[in-house]
C-alpha positions as YAML, in Angstrom:
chain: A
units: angstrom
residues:
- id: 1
  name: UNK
  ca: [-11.23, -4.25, -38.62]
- id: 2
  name: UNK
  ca: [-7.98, -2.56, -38.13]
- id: 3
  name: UNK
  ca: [-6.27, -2.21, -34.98]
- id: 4
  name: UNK
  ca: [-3.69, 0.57, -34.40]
- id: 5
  name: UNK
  ca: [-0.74, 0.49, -32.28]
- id: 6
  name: UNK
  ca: [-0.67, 1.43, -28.66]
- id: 7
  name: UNK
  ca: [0.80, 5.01, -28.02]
- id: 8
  name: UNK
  ca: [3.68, 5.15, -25.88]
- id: 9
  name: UNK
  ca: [2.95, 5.91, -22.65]
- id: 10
  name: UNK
  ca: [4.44, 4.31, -19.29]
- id: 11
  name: UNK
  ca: [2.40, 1.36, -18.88]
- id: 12
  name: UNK
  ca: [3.63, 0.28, -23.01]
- id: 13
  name: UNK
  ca: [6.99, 0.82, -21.95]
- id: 14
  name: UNK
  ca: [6.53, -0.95, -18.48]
- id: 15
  name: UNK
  ca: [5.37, -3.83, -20.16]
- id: 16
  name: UNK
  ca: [8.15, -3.86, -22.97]
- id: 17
  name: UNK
  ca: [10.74, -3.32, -19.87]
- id: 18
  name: UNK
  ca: [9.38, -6.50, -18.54]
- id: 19
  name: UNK
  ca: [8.74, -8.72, -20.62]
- id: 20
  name: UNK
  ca: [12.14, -8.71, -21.90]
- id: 21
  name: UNK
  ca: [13.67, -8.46, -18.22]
- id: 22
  name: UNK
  ca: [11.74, -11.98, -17.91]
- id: 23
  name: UNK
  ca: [13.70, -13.30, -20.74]
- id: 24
  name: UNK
  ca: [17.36, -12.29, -19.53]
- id: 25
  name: UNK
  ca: [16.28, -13.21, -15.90]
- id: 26
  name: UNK
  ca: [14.72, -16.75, -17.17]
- id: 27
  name: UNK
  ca: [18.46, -17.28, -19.06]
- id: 28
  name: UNK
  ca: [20.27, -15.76, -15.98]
- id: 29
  name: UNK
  ca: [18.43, -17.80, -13.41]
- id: 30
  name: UNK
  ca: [19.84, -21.00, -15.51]
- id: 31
  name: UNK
  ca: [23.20, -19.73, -14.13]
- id: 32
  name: UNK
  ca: [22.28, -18.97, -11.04]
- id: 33
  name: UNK
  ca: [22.12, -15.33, -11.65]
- id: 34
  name: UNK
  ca: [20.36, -12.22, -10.79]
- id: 35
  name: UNK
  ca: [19.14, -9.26, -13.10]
- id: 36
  name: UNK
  ca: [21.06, -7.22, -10.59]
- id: 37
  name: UNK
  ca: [24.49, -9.11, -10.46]
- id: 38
  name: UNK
  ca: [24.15, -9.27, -14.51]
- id: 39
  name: UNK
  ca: [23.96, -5.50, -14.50]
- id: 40
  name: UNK
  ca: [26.76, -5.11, -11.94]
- id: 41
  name: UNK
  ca: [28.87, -8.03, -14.23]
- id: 42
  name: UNK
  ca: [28.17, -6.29, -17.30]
- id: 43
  name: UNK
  ca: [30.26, -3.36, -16.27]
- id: 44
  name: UNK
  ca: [33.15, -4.79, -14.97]
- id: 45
  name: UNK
  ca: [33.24, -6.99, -18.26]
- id: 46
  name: UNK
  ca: [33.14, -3.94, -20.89]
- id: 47
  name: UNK
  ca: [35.63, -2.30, -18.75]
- id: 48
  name: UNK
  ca: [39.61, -2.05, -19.76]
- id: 49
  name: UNK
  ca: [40.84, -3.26, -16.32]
- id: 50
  name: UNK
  ca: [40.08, -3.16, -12.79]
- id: 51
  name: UNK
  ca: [37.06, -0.76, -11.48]
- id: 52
  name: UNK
  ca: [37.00, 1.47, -8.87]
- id: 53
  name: UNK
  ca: [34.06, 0.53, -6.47]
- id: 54
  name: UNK
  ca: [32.45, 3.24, -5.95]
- id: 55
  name: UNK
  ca: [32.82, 4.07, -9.75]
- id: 56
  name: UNK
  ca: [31.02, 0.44, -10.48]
- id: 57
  name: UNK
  ca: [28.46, 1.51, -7.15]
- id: 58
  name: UNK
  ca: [27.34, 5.13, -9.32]
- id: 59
  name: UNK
  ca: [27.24, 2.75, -12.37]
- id: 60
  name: UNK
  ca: [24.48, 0.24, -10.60]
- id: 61
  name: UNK
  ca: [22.75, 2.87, -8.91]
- id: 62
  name: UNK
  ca: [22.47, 4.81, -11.82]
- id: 63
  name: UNK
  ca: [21.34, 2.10, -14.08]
- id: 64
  name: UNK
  ca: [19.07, -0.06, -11.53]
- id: 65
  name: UNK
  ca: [17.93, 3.05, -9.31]
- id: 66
  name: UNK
  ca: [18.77, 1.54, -5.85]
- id: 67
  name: UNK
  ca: [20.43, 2.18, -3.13]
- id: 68
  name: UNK
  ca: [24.10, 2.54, -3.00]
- id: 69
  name: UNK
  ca: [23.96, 0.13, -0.14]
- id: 70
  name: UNK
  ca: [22.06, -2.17, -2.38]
- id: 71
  name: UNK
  ca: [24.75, -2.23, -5.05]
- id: 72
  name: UNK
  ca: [27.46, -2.77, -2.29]
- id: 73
  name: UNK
  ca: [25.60, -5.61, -1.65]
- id: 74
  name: UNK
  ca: [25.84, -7.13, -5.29]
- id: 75
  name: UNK
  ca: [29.11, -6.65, -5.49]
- id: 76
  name: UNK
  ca: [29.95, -8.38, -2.21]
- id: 77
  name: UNK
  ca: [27.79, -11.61, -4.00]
- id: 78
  name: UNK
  ca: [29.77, -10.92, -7.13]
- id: 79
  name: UNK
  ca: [33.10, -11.55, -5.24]
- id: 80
  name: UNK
  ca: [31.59, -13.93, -2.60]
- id: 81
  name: UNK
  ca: [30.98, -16.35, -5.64]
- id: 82
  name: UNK
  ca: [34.30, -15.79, -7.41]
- id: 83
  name: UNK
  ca: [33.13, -13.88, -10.38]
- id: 84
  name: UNK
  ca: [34.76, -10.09, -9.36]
- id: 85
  name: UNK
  ca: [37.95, -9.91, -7.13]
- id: 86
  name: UNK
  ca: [39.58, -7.41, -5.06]
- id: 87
  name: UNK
  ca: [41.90, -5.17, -6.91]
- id: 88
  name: UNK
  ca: [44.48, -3.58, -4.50]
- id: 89
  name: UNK
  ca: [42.14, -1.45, -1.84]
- id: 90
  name: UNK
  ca: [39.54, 0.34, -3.65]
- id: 91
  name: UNK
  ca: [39.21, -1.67, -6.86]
- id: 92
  name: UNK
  ca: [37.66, -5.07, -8.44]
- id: 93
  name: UNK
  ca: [38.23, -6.58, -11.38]
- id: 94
  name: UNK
  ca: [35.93, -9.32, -13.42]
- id: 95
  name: UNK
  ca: [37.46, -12.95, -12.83]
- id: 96
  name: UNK
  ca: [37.35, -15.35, -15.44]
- id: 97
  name: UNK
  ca: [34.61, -17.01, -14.14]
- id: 98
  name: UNK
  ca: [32.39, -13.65, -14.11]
- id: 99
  name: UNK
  ca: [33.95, -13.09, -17.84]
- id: 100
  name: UNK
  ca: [32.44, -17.01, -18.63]
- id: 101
  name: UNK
  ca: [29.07, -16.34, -16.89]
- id: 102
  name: UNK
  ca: [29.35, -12.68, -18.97]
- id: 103
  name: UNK
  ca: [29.91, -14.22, -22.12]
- id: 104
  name: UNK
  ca: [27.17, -17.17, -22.08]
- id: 105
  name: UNK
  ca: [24.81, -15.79, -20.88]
- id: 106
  name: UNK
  ca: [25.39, -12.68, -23.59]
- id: 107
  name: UNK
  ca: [25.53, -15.29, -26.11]
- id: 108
  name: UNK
  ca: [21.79, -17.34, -24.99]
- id: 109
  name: UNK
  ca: [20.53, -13.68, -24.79]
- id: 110
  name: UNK
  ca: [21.78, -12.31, -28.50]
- id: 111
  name: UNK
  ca: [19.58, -14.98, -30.89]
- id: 112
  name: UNK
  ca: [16.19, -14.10, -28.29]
- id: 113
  name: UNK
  ca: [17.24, -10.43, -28.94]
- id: 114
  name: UNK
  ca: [17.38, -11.09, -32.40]
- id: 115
  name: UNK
  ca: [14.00, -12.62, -33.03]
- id: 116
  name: UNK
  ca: [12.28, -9.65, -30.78]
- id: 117
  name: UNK
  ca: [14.04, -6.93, -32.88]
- id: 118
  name: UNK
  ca: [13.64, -8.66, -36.49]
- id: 119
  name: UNK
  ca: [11.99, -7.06, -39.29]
- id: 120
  name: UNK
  ca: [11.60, -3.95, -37.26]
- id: 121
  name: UNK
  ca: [12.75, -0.89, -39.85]
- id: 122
  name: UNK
  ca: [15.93, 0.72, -38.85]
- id: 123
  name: UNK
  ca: [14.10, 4.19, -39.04]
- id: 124
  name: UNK
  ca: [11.68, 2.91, -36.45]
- id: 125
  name: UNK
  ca: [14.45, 1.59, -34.16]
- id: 126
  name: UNK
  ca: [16.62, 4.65, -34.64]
- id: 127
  name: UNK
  ca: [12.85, 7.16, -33.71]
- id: 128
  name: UNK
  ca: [12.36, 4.56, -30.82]
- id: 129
  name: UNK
  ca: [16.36, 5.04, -29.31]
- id: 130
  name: UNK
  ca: [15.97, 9.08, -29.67]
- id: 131
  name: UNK
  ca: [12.36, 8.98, -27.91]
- id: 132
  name: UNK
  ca: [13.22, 6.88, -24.95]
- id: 133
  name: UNK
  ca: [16.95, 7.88, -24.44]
- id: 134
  name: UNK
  ca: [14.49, 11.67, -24.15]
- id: 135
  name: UNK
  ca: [11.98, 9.89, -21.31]
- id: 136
  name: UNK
  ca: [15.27, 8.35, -19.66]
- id: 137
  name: UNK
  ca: [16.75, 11.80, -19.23]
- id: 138
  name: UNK
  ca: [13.04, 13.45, -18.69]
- id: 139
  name: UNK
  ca: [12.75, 10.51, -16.09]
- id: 140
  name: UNK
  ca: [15.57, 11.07, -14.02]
- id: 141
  name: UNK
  ca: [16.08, 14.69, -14.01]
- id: 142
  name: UNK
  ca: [12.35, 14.38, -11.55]
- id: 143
  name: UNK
  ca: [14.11, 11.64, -9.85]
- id: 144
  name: UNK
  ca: [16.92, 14.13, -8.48]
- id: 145
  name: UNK
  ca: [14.41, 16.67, -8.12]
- id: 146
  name: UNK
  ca: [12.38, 14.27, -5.94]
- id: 147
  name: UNK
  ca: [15.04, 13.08, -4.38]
- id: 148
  name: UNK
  ca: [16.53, 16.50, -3.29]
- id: 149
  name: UNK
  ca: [12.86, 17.86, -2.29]
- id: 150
  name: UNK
  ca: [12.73, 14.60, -0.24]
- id: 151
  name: UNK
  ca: [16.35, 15.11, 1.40]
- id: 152
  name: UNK
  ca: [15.01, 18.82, 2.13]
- id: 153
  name: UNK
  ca: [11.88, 18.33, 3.42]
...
């Protein structure tokens, strides 16, 4: 008997979305870490210098779909715990604690991401980027129009 593979449709991309958010949460939650304040970390950390709040609070929103309030929340944690810090009066930048926390748990992620992704043809992981980078922008040009028929109504 041969089985095929699933076709992709939300609930195999639902399931592929959580199952490896349960990995990064299960290293993060080691650290005493969220999936949201890793998200929020991650972009101070790639980031030249200091960020702009409400340049990191579009950057969470965007990413995590929440409220801005919601983000503003993180990033009061993020500071509250000493891993972002004020940056003159509009600004934070990643402390070296939140560059530490950043870097381990990157590095107890990478080998898990490894295993998951090896053996997998390059041609297949290059179709799979170009398909669901399409649903991502698909996906949240109907958020915006939901959310402005919503703000309208």
């Amino acid at each position: 008997m041969t089985t095929t593979s699933p076709r992709l449709d939300p609930r195999v991309l639902a399931l592929a979305h959580y199952a490896s958010r349960a990995l990064l949460e299960h290293v993060l939650a080691r650290h005493g870490a969220t999936f949201q304040q890793s998200v929020t970390l991650r972009v101070a950390a790639v980031a030249e210098g200091p960020v702009e709040r409400e340049h990191l609070i579009g950057q969470v929103t965007g990413s995590l779909k929440c409220a801005p309030q919601e983000a503003r929340s993180v990033i009061d944690e993020l500071v509250g715990a000493g891993l972002l810090a004020p940056e003159g009066p509009s600004a934070v930048r990643i402390t070296d604690a939140g560059r530490a926390l950043h870097t381990t748990t990157s590095a107890e992620t990478a080998p898990v991401s490894a295993r998951i992704y090896a053996g997998l043809p390059e041609e297949d992981l290059a179709v799979a980027g170009r398909v669901l980078t399409l649903i991502t922008e698909r996906a949240n040009r109907e958020l915006t129009a939901l959310t402005r028929e919503a703000g309208a109504g």
